[in-house]
N, C-alpha and C positions, 0 to 999 in steps of 0.2 A: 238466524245467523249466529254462527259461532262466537263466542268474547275472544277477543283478539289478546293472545295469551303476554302474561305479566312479566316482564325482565326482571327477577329475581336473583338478588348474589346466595347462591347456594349454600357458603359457608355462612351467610347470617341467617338464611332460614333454618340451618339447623341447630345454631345457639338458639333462635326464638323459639321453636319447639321446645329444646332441652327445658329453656327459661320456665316456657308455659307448665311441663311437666315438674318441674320444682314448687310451681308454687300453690299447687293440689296438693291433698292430702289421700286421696289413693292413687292407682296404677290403672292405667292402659292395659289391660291384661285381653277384654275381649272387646268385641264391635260394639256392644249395650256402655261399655264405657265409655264410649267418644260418646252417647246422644247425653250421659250424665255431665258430660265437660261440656260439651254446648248450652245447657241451661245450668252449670252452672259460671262460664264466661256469659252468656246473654244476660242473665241476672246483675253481674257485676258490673257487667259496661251499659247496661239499660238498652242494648242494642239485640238483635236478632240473628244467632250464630246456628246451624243445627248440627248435629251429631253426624248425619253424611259428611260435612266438608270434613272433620275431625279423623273421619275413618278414613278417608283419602289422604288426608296430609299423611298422618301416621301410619300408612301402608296396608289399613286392614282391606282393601279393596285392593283390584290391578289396576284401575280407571286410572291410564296417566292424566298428572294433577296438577298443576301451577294456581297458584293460589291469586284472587284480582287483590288489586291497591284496597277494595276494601274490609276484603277477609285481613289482610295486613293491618290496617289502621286497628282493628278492632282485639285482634292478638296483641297491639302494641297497648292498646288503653287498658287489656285484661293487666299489663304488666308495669303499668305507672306510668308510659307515655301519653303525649297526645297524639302520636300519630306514626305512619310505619316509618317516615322521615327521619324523625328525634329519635325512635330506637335503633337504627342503624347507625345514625351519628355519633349515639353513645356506645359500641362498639369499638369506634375507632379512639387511637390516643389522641387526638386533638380533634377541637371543632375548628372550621373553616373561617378566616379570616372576615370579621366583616368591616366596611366601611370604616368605620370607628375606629377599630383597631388599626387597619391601613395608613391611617393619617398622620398617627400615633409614632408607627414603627418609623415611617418616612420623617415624621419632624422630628424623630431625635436627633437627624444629622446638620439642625438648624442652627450651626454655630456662628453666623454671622458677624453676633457681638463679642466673639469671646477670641482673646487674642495668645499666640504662643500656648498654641496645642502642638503637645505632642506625639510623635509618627505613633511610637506605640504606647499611648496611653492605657495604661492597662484597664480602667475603666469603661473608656471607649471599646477598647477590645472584646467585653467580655460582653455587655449589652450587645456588640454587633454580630458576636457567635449567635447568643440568641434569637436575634432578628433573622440570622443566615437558618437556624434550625429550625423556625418557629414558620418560612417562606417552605420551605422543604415539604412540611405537610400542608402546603395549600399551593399546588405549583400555579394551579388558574390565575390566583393571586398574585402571583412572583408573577409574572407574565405582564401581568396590567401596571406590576409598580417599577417594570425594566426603565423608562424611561422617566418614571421619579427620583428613582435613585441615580440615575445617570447624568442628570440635569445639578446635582448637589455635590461640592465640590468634596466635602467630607465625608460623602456617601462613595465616592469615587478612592478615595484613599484608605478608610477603617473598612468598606461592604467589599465594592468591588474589586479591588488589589489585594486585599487581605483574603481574601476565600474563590479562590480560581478552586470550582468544584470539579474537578476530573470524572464523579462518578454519574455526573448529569451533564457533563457538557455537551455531549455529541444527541442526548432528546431536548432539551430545551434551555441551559445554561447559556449558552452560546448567544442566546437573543440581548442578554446585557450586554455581553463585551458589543455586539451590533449597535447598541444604544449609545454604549461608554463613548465609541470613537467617532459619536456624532458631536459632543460634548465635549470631550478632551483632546484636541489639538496639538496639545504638546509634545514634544518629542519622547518623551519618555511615554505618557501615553498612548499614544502611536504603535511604539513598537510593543507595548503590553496588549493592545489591543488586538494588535494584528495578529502577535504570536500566538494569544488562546486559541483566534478565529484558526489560525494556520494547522493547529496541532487539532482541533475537534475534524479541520477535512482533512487531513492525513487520515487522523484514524477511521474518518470513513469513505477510506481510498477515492478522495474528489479532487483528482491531479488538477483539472482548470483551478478550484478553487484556491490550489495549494500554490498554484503560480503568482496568483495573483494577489496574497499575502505576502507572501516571503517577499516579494516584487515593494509594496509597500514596506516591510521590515527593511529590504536594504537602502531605499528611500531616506531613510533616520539615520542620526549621526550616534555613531557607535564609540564611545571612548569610554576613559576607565572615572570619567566622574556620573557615567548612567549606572544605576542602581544594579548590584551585582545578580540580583535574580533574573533581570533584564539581560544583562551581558551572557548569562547560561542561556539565555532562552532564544536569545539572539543567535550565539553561535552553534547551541545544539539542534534548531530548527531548520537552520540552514545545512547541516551537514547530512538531516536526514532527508532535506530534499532533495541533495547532491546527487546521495546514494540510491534513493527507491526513483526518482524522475530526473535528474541531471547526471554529472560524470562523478565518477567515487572517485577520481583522484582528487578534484576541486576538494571534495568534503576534505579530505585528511590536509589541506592548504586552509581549511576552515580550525581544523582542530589546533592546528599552528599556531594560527594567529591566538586563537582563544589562549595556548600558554602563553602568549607573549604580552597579554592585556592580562592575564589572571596576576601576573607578579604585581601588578599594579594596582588593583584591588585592597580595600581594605580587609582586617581579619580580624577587625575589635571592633565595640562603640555602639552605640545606642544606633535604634533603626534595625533590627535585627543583622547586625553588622559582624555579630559574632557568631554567624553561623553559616554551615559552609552554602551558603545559597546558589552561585553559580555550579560549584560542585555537584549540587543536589539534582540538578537538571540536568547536566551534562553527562552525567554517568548511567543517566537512563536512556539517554539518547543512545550512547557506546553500545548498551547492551542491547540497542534495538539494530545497530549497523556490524555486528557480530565485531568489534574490537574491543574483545574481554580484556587482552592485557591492556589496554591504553584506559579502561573505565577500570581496573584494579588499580591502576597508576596514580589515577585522579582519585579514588575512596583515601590511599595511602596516603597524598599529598594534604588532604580533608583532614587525617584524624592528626597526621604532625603540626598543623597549621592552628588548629582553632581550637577553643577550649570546650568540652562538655558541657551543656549548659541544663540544668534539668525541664528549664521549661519545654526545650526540643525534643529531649527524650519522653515528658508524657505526653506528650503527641505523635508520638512515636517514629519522626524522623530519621532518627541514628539506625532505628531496627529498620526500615525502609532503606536506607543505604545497606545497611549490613546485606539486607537479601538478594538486594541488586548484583552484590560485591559474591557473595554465595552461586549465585547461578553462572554468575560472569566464571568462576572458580570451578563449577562443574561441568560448563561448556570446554574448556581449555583443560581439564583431567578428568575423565568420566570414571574414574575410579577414588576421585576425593569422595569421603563420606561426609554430608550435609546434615545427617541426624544428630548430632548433639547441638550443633547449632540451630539448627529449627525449634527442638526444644523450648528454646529460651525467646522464641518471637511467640508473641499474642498477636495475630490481627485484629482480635478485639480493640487494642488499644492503640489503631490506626486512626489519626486523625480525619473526622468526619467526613470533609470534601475527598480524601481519597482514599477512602476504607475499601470499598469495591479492589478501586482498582489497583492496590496493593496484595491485596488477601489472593485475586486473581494469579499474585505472582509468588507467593505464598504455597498454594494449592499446587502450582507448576514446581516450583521449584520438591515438592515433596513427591512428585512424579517423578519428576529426574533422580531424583533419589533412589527410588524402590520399585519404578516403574507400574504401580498401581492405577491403572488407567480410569479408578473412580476419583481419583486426584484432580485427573487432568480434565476429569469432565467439569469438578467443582469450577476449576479456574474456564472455562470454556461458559459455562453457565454464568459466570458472574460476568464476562468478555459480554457475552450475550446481552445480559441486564441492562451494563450501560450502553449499550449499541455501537460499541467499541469493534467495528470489522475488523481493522491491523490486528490486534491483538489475537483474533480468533482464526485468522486466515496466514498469517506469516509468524507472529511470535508464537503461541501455544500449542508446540510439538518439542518432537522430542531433535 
């Protein structure tokens, strides 16, 4: 009976190949040279390799070839590993969470004895980037520790308020905020909660599901002492359900009221209070319900209002409105030129949880520009990545 062929990631067998050929001192030139590399890896790993599997891997036969777990393990021990395991894991930038570490990451938000913490402590903050970075490359693990960090009051306010990850919400982010709003009760949690849930089924056009968010968001008491990223999220989620599944006049009775609570808003103070927060959501919403002038309105009302703050430019906030503010500008004159402005945007230096799905808009808006339809593929590919339908099927044209 045949060996039931090996699941091999193709790109690591060909660094282990390359690996193996590095660390000989002649060349694969003809077939007599693979039986030379087999006794001399069998020699090194005290194991049994022969020169046919070598001529196979390396192409000198046609025999299609897949190599078993134990031809692997023995490639990996020729090259310092113990096993085909460990030398794949060492390929990647991180190894996989274990236990240990899990416990670790979760008890730092074990503040229980410690009194008059604050919202953004900058210590806190920067530990919880890397707890958020370090989840990223172990999503199995984020998965298992949704409902530990959801169950921690501090893990709710530094983890999960502070990094709504846009570019993983709609493949598997979405199961914390599912977690948060078994745990968090509160009004403000509530509508934090609902609104990620509500914005991951929009974007992947799940009207039942979008009903019945927004249905809870209106639920909550909306005033101007709920936190202003809250109030953008409130009113610009509401206006996009208006538009794609309720009546678009309602929306623009939404966008009303939002001016009439925004005056009331703070525009200083600690809490990140000083930045234009409701602004920042609300003007991506506009550009999603084609009212460019009324989200040029709101960019304008943003940059007379609040002060530059540099911590929000290196994470690149400012240039994420700018672009928003850029396209809203090329939808309403198709003959404004966007290139010197583009110029000066890095998506590089888009903040982490929405790198994707800025670059996305990035890639589009240099479409709109010069009509270079590898642009729009870039921005349609990254739509793709995060599983982001709306953006692939309604925004990303021309």
């Amino acid at each position: 009976m045949a060996r039931k062929p090996t699941i091999v990631n193709k790109e690591n067998l060909e660094r282990t190949k390359e690996m193996v050929l590095e660390s000989i001192d002649f060349k694969l030139l003809r077939s007599v040279d693979c039986d030379r590399l087999g006794r001399v890896v069998s020699e090194q790993t005290q194991t049994h390799i022969n020169g046919i599997t070598f001529k196979r891997l390396y192409g000198f036969t046609k025999y299609p070839f897949n190599p078993s777990i134990q031809t692997l393990n023995i490639l990996s021990q020729f090259l310092g590993y113990n096993n085909w395991y460990e030398l794949e894991m060492s390929f990647n930038d991180s190894q996989p969470i274990s236990n240990r570490e899990l416990d670790i990451l979760v008890s730092f938000y074990d503040f229980d004895l410690i009194n008059n913490i604050e919202f953004h402590d900058g210590g806190i903050q920067s530990m919880s980037r890397k707890i958020a970075l370090r989840f990223r490359e172990d999503v199995t693990t984020f998965k298992r520790a949704t409902t530990l960090l959801a169950q921690k009051k501090y893990a709710q306010v530094f983890f999960i308020e502070h990094f709504p990850d846009y570019d993983n919400l709609c493949k598997y982010y979405y199961l914390l905020y599912e977690e948060y709003l078994k745990y968090n009760t509160e009004n403000n949690g509530k509508i934090f909660g609902h609104a990620m849930l509500f914005i991951k089924s929009f974007w992947l056009e799940n009207e039942q599901d979008c009903k019945h968010h927004i249905a809870e968001m209106r639920g909550a008491n909306i005033s101007k002492e709920v936190y202003p990223y809250l109030v953008g999220r409130y009113f610009a989620y509401n206006m996009l359900y208006e538009t794609y599944y309720g009546k678009e006049t309602k929306a623009y009775k939404y966008f009303d009221d939002y001016l009439e609570i925004r005056k009331q808003l703070p525009k200083s103070g600690k809490r990140f209070l000083d930045f234009p927060a409701s602004e920042y959501i609300m003007v991506d919403c506009l550009l999603h319900i084609g009212a460019y002038s009324k989200c040029i309105e709101i960019l304008e009302l943003a940059a007379e209002e609040f002060p530059l703050k540099m911590e929000f430019a290196r994470k690149g906030y400012y240039r994420q409105m700018q672009l928003i503010g850029l396209i809203a500008h090329k939808k309403l004159n198709p003959k404004f030129d966007l290139g010197a402005y583009l110029a000066e945007i890095d998506p590089d230096g888009f903040y982490f949880i929405s790198q994707k799905y800025f670059s996305s808009y990035y890639y589009y808006a240099h479409y709109l520009n010069n009509g270079d339809l590898a642009h729009l593929k870039k921005a349609k590919d990254l739509a793709t990545e995060m599983g982001n339908i709306f953006l692939n099927k309604n925004f990303l044209h021309f």
